[in-house]
C-alpha positions in Angstrom: 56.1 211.2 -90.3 53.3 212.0 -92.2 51.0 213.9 -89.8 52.0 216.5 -87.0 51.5 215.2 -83.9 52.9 216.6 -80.2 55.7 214.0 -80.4 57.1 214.8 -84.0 57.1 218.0 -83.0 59.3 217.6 -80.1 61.3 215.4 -82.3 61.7 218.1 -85.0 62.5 221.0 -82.2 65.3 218.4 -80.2 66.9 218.0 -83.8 66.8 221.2 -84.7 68.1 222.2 -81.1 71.1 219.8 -81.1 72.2 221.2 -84.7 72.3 224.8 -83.0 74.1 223.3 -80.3 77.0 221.3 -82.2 77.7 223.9 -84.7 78.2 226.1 -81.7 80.4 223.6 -80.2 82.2 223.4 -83.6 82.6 227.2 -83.8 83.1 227.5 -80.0 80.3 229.7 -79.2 77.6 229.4 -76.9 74.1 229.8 -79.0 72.4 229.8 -76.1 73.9 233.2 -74.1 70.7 235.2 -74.6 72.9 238.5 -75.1 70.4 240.0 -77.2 67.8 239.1 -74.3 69.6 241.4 -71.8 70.7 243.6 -73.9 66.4 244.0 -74.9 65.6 244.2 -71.1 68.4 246.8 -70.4 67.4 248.9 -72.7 63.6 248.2 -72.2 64.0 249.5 -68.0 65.2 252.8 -69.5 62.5 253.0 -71.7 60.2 252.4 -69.1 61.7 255.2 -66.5 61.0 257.8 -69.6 57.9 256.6 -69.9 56.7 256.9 -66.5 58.6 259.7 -65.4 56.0 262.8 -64.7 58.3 265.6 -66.4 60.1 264.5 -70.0 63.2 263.8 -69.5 65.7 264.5 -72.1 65.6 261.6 -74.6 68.8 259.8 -76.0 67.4 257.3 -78.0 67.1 256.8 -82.0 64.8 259.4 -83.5 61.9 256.5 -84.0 62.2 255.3 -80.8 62.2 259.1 -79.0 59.0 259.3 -81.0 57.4 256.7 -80.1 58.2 257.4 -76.1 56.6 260.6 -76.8 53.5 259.7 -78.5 53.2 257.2 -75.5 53.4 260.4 -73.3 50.9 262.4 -75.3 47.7 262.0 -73.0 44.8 260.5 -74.7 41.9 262.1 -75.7 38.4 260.3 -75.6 
């Protein structure tokens, strides 16, 4: 197609879906099993707790990330 239209589009993102899905049939793997998605929202709920707990808990993540849970802490001045 020559321009980009709503339909090529959905053309483009069904071929490029069912080329994810038969090399994971090939390799017998499911491409579509999100673990990376769960894995993000477990560790985004503990996040969360530190973040809105009133005291600071101890923190047990990766030095950037305890940083960054602290600077959210830090109150903000105006």
């Amino acid at each position: 197609a020559d321009r980009l239209t709503p339909e090529t589009l959905g053309k483009l993102v069904a071929l490029y879906e069912h080329a994810v899905f038969t090399q994971g049939a090939i390799w017998n793997i499911n491409c579509f099993d999100q673990f990376g998605v769960e894995l993000g929202k477990s560790l985004a709920q503990c996040v969360v707790a530190e973040l809105e707990n009133a005291t600071e808990p101890p923190l047990k993540h990766d030095s950037s990330t305890n940083q960054l849970i602290r600077r959210c802490r830090r109150p903000r001045s105006n």
